[in-house]
Structure formats: C-alpha cells, structure tokens
C-alpha positions in Angstrom: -3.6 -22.5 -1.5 -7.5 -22.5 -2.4 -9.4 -19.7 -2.8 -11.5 -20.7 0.7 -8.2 -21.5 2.0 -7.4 -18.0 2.0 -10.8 -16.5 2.6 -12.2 -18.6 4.9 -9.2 -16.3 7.5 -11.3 -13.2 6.0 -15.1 -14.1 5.6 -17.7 -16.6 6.5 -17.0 -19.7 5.0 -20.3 -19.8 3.0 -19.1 -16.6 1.6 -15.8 -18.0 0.8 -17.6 -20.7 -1.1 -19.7 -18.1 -2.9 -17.0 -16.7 -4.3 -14.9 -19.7 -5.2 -18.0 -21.0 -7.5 -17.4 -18.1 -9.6 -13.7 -18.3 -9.9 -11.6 -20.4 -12.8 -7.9 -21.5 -11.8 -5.9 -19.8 -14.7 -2.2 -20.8 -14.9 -0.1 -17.7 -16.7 3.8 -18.4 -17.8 6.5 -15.3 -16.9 5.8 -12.7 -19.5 2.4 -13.6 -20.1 -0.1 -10.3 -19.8 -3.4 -11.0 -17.5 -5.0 -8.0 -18.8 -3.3 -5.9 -22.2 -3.4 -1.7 -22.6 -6.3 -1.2 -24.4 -8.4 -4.0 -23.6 -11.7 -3.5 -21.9 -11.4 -5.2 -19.1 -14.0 -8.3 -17.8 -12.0 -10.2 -15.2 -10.5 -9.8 -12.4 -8.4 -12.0 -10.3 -7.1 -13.6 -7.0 -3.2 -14.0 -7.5 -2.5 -17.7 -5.9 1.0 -17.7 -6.2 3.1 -15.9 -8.2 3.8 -12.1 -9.0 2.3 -9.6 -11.2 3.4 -5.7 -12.0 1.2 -3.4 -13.5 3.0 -1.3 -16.2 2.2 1.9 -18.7 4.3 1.4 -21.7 4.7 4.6 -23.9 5.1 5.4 -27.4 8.6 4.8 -26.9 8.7 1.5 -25.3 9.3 2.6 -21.7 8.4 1.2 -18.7 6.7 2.6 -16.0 6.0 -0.2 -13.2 2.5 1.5 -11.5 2.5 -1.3 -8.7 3.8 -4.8 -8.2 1.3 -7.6 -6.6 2.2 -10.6 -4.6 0.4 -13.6 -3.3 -3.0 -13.0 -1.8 -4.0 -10.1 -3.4 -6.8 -9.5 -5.9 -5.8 -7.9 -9.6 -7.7 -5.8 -11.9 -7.4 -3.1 -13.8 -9.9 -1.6 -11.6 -11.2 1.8 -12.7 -11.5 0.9 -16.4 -13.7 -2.6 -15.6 -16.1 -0.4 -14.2 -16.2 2.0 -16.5 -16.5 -0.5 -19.6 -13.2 1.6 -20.8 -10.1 0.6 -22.2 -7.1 0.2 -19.9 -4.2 2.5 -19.9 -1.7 -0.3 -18.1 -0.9 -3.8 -18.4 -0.9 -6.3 -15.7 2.4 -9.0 -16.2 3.1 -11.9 -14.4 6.7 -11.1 -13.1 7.1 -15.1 -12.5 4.6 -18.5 -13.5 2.0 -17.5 -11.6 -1.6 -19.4 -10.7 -4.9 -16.9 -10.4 -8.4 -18.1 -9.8 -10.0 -16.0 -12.6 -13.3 -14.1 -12.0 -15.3 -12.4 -14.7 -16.8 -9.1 -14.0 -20.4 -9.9 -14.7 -20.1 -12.8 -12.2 -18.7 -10.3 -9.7 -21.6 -8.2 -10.3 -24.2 -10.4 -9.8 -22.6 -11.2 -6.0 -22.2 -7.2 -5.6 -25.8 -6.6 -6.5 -27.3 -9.6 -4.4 -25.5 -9.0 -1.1 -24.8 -6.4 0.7 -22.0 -8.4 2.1 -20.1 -8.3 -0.9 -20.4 -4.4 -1.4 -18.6 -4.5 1.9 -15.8 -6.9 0.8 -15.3 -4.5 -2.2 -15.3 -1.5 -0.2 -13.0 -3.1 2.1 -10.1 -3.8 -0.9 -10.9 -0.4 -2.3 -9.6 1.1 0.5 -6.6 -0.8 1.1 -5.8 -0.3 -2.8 -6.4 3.6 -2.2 -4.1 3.5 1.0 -1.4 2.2 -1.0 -2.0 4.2 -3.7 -1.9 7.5 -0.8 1.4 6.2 0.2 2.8 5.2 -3.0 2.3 8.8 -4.4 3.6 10.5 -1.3 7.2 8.5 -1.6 7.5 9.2 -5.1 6.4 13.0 -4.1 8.3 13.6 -0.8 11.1 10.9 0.2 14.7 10.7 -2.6 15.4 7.9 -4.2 17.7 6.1 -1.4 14.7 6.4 0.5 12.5 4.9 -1.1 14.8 1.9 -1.6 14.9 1.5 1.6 11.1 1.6 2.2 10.4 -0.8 -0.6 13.0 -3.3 1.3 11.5 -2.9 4.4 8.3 -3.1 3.0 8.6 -5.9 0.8 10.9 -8.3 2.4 12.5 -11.1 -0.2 10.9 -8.9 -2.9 14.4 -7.7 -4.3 15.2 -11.1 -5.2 12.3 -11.9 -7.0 12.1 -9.3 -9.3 14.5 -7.6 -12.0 16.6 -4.9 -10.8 15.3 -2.8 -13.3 11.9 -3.0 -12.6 12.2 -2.6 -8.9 13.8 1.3 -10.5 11.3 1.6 -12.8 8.8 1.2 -9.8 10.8 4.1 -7.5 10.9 5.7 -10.3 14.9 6.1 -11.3 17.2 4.9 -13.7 18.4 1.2 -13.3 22.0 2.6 -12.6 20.9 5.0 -9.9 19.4 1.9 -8.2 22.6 0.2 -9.2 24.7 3.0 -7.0 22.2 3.1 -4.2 22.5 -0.9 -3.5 26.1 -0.6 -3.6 25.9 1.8 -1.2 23.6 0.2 1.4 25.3 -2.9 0.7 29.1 -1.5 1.3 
C-alpha cells in the first residue's frame, strides 16, 4: 500500500499527495530501532507494513513494552520531537517492516502552511491520547486475565505475531503469568 493509497480513504487527494512528497520509503529488518533512547528525535513515520513496539529499557535491561503499532498507523516518539529533547523509549520493529519516513522539519513546514494539517495532527493526537486513556485505565483498574482478554479482542491475530513475552511485558506481568492465563483460556 502507498501512502495516497491509504490517505486518499482519509483526506483530499491533493492532500494525500502533499504529504507523500515529503515522505521516504524506509525498509527496517526485525530488531532494527526506528528511533533509539536518547536520540533527539527528527522523523516520524507512516508504518506500511510491519509492526513496531515502543519499549523503556532500564538500567537493568528490562523491558517495558509502552505500546505496540500495526499497519496504518503513524510512529514517533512524539512528545520529545517537539520538544527537541531526547527520548526516554525506543521504537523496534517487532517484524521487517516498510515505513514511509518523514522528517520533522518537513512536517513542520505543512503544519505551519495549512490549517488543514494542524487539523490532521490534532486529529492523531487524540486518537493516540484515547488510547493512551484506556491503556492506563486497564493497567490501573482490570487483573491481568482481563486484560488478556481485551488485548485479544482488541487486537485480533496480534498474539501470533508477536513474542509471548512481549505481549506480558505490554499487560504488564511476568511471561509465566501470561503463560498460566493462556492455558487457562485455552483449556
């Protein structure tokens, strides 16, 4: 799938076009690290196939999956591109993936030349902060079984794409409490 592909569903072809000037197909292997902790971010990107995670690693090597990103979906480490500040996460393909690669001071000169584009951003922002709304109320609120269970129906196919223990790292348990919870769904 293009980039117009896909937005042309969204937005005004012309705008699709816009866009698609300014964007760079990037091909990243399994493993490979679209943006690193620490960096200061300049890019962001439309994920054309493939799957990323976006991960804080501590002092002691463990994992901490913040969010997982499928097909369609724009990546960034958002909050630190626009503040010129280095990022606290890393965002890792999960599989080969294929992005169409946007650098911030492109972005910027869409934002500031149409008010269209404010409106697109504004428009992802809130879908990212939904998310994030919901993400923090099942970590907060639902047990662990739970949130399985949401994460299947919310995700379908997802399980099988991804390694058990991210998927616990992202409901935040231990791989073998996921472990016991699938058996017991699955008995």
């Amino acid at each position: 799938m293009e980039l117009t592909d896909y937005l042309q569903s969204k937005i005004p072809i012309e705008k699709a076009q816009e866009l698609a000037a300014i964007a760079r197909p990037i091909s990243l292997q399994q493993g490979g690290y679209f943006i690193r902790e620490g960096e200061v971010p300049k890019k962001l990107a439309f994920v054309r196939s493939g799957l990323f995670r976006f991960v804080y690693i501590n002092e002691r090597g463990q994992e901490f999956t913040k969010g997982i990103m499928q097909e369609q979906s724009f990546i960034s480490s958002y909050s630190a591109m626009v503040s010129q500040s280095p990022s606290h996460f890393y965002i890792e393909a999960l599989e080969d993936s294929k992005i169409f690669e946007i650098t911030y001071k492109n972005w910027l000169k869409l934002y500031h030349g149409d008010v269209f584009w404010v409106k697109f951003a504004l428009e992802l922002v809130e879908k990212g902060f939904i998310k994030k709304e919901k993400r923090e109320r099942s970590l907060l609120l639902f047990d662990a079984e739970t949130r399985y269970r949401n994460f299947l129906e919310e995700h379908p196919g997802l399980e099988k794409r991804i390694p058990q223990h991210i998927i616990a790292s992202y409901l935040g348990i231990q791989p073998e409490s996921l472990s016991r919870i699938r058996k017991k769904i699955h008995s």
